[in-house]
C-alpha positions as CSV (number, residue, x, y, z in Angstrom):
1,X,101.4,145.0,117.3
2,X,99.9,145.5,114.0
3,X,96.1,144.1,113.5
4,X,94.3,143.9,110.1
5,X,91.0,142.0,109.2
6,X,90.1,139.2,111.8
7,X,86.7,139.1,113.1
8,X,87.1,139.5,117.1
9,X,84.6,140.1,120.0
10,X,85.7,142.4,123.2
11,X,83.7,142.8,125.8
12,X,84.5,145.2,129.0
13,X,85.3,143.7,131.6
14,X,82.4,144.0,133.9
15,X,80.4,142.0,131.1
16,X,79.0,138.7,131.8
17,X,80.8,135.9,129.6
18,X,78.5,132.9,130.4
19,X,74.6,134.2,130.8
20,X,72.2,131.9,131.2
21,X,70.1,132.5,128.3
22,X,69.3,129.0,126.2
23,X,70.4,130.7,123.5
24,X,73.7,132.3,124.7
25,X,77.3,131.0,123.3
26,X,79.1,128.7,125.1
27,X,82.5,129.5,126.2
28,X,85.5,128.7,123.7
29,X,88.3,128.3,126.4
30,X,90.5,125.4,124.9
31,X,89.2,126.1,121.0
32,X,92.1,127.4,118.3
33,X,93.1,127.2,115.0
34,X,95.8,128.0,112.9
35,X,97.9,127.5,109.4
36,X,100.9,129.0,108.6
37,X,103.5,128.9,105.9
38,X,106.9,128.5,107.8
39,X,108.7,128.2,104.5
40,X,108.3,128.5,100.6
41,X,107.5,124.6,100.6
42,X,106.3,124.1,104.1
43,X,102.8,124.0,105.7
44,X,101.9,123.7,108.8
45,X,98.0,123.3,110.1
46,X,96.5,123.1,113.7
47,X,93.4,122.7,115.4
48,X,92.2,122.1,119.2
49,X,89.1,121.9,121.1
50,X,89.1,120.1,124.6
51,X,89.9,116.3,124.3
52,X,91.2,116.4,121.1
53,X,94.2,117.6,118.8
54,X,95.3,118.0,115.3
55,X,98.7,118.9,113.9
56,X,99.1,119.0,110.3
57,X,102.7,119.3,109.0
58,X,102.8,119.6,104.8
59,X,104.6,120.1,101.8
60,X,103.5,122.9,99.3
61,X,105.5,121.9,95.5
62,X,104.7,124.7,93.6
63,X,100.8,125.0,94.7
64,X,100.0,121.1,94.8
65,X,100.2,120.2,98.6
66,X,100.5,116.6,100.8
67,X,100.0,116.8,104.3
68,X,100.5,114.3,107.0
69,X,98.3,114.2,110.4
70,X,98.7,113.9,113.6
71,X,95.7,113.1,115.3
72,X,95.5,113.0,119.4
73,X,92.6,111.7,121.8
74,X,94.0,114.1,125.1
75,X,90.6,113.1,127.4
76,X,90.1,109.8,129.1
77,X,86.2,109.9,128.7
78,X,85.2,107.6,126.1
79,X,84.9,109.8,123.4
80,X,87.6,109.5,120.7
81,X,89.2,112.5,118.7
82,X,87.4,112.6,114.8
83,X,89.1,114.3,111.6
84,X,87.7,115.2,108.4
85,X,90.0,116.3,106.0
86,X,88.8,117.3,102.8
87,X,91.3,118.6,99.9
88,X,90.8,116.8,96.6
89,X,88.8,114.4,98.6
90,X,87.4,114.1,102.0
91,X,88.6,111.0,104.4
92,X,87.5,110.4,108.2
93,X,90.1,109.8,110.9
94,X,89.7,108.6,114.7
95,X,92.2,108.6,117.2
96,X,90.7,107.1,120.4
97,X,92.1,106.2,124.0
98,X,93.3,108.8,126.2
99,X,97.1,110.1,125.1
100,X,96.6,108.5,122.1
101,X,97.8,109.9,118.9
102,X,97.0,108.6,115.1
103,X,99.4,109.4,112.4
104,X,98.0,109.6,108.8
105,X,100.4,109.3,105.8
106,X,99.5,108.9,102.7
107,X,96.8,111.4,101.9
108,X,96.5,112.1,98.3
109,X,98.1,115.3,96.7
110,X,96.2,118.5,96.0
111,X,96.0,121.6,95.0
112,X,92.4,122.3,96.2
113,X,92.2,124.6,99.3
114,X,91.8,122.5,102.5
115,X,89.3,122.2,105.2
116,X,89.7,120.3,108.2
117,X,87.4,119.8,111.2
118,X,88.3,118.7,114.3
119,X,85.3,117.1,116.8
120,X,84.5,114.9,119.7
121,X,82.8,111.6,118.9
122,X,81.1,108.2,120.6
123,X,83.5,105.0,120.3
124,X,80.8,104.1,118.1
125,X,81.5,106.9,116.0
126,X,78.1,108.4,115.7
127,X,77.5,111.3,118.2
128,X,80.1,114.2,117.4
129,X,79.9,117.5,119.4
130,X,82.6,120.0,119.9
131,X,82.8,120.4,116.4
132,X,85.9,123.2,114.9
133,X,86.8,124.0,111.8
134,X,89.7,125.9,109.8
135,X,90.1,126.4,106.0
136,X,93.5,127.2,104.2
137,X,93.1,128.8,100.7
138,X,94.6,127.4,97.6
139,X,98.4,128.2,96.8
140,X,97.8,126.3,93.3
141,X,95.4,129.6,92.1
142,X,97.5,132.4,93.8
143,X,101.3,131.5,94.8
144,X,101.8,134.6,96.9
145,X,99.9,132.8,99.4
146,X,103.1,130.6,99.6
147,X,105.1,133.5,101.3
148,X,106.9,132.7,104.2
149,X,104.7,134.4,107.7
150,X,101.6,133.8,105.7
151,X,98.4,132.5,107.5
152,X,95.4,133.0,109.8
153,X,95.0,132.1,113.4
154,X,92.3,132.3,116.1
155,X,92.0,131.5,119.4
156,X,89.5,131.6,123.1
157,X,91.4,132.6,125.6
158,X,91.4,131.5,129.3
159,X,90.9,133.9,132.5
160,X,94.5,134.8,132.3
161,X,95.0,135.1,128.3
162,X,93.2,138.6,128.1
163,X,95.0,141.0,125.6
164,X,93.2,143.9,126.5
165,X,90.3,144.1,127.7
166,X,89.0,140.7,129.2
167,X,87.8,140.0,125.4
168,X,86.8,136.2,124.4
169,X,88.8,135.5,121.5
170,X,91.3,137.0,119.1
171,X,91.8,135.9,115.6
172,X,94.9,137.3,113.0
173,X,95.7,137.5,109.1
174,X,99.0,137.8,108.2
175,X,99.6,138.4,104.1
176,X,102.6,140.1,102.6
177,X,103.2,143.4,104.7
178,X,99.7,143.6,106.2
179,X,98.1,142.4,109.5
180,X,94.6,142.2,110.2
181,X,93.4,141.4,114.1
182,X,90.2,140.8,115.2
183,X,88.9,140.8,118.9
184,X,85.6,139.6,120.0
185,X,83.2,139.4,122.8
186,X,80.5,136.6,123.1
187,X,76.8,137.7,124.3
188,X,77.5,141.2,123.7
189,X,74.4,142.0,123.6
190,X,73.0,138.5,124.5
191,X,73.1,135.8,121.9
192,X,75.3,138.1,119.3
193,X,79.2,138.5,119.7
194,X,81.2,142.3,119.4
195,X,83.6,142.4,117.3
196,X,86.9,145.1,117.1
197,X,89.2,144.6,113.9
198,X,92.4,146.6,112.9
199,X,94.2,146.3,109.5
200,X,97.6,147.7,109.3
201,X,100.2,148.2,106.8
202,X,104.1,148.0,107.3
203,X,105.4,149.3,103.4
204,X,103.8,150.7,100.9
205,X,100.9,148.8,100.0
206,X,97.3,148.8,99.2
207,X,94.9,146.6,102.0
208,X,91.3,146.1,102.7
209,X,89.6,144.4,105.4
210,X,86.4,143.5,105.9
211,X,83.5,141.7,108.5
212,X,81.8,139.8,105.9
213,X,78.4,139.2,108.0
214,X,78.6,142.0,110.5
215,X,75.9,144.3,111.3
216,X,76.4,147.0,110.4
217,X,78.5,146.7,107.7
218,X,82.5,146.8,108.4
219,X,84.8,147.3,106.0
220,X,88.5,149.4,105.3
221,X,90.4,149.8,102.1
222,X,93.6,151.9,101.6
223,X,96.7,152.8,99.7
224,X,99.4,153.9,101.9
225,X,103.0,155.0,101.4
226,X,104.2,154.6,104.6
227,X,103.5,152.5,107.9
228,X,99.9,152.9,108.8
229,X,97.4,151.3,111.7
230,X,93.6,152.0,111.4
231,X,90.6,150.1,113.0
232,X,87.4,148.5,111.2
233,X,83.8,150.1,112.4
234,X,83.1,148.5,115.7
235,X,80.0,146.1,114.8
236,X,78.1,143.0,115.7
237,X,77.7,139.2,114.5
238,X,75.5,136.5,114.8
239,X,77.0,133.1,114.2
240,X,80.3,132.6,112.7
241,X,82.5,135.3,112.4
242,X,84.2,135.7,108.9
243,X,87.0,138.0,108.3
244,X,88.8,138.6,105.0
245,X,92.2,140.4,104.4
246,X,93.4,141.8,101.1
247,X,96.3,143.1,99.8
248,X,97.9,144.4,96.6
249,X,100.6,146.4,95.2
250,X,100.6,150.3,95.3
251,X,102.5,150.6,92.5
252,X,100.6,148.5,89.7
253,X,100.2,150.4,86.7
254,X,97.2,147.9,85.8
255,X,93.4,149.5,86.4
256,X,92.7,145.9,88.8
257,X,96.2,144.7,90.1
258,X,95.8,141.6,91.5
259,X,95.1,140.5,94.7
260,X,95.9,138.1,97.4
261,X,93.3,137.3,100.1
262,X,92.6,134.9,103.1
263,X,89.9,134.4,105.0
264,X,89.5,133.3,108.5
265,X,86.0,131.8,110.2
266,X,85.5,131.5,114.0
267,X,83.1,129.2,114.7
268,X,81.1,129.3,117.9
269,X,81.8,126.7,120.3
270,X,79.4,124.1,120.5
């Protein structure tokens, strides 16, 4: 498996997920997100946290995008599922009643990137918690983006989702012919979350990763000519974990080829 920049926590497995500190991170179990180009024109967008869903399934025309929702209440406890979708404008969605799912058509055309949030909320519409986020870059300012296998994902895992190492969450960039994977560790040490990355390369091509607010400092960049794998300074973050991928061609005979980039944020849960 080939892993590039995502920012990820591990934690051995004798490590304490849940301490009892005030301040320590929640656990994530039931939180993901996720965009991915399945097609030169086609989009699709997804975000969970417990009790409520969101599927976004759009059309990309040459950079300027529509989407249509799918928005799902999944927990009979008088909260509903809330959206806010903000692309060349921001609107608010509620889908409320257990197994009950809101479709939303209709949403203006843009060619803005796109952030959605996902929470839990009062009937009454005033008391969200459980609050995650995802952002999908523009395809309008850089079309590579558009490339088919193209996205970011992250995800908490349950007991039995572990890839390695009993870590809590993993999160992915996939751009052209490079992968970056992140792997990351909550409370490690207390309060801050552990991050591993990886960026690797599958044909020749130039990549950097980086952890844009890790302590120390972590950060890659290469030019390879042939299938490479190399891993990101181990480091620590406080907060929201931001990862970026790059990647450009090895063979640009301009001084500052040009580059494609995504970014990927893994909110804590709340």
């Amino acid at each position: 498996m080939t892993r590039i920049l995502v920012v990820a926590v591990t934690v051995a497995a004798t490590v304490a997920i849940a301490p009892q500190a005030a301040f320590a991170i929640p656990s994530g179990a039931g939180w993901s997100g996720s965009w991915k180009y399945t097609g030169g024109t086609s989009v699709q967008v997804m975000l969970d946290v417990p009790g409520a869903k969101l599927v976004a399934n759009g059309w990309d025309a040459l950079g300027t995008r529509a989407f249509a929702l799918n928005i799902t209440d999944t927990v009979a406890d008088g909260k509903c599922a809330y959206v806010r979708w903000t692309a060349a404008a921001t609107t608010e969605h509620w889908a409320c009643g257990s197994g009950t799912t809101v479709q939303v058509s209709g949403l203006p055309t843009s060619t803005n990137a796109i952030t959605a949030v996902l929470c839990r909320d009062s009937t009454a519409h005033n008391n969200k918690t459980n609050c995650n986020v995802i952002d999908v870059p523009s395809s309008y300012t850089d079309e590579f983006i558009r490339t088919e296998g193209n996205g970011a994902r992250w995800k908490y895992y349950n007991a039995s989702e572990h890839y390695d190492g009993g870590e809590d969450w993993g999160a992915w960039i996939t751009i052209g012919d490079a992968d970056f994977d992140y792997f990351g560790w909550d409370d490690t040490p207390e309060g801050q979350r552990w991050i591993r990355s990886w960026v690797s390369v599958f044909k020749p091509a130039c990549a950097s990763g980086i952890l844009l607010n890790a302590t120390p400092a972590s950060s890659l960049s290469y030019c390879v000519q042939y299938n490479f794998i190399d891993n990101l300074p181990v480091t620590n973050i406080t907060g929201t974990a931001w990862g970026r991928g790059c990647t450009w061609a090895i063979d640009s005979r301009s001084p500052n080829p040009p580059k494609h980039c995504i970014t990927v944020r893994v909110p804590e849960p709340s």
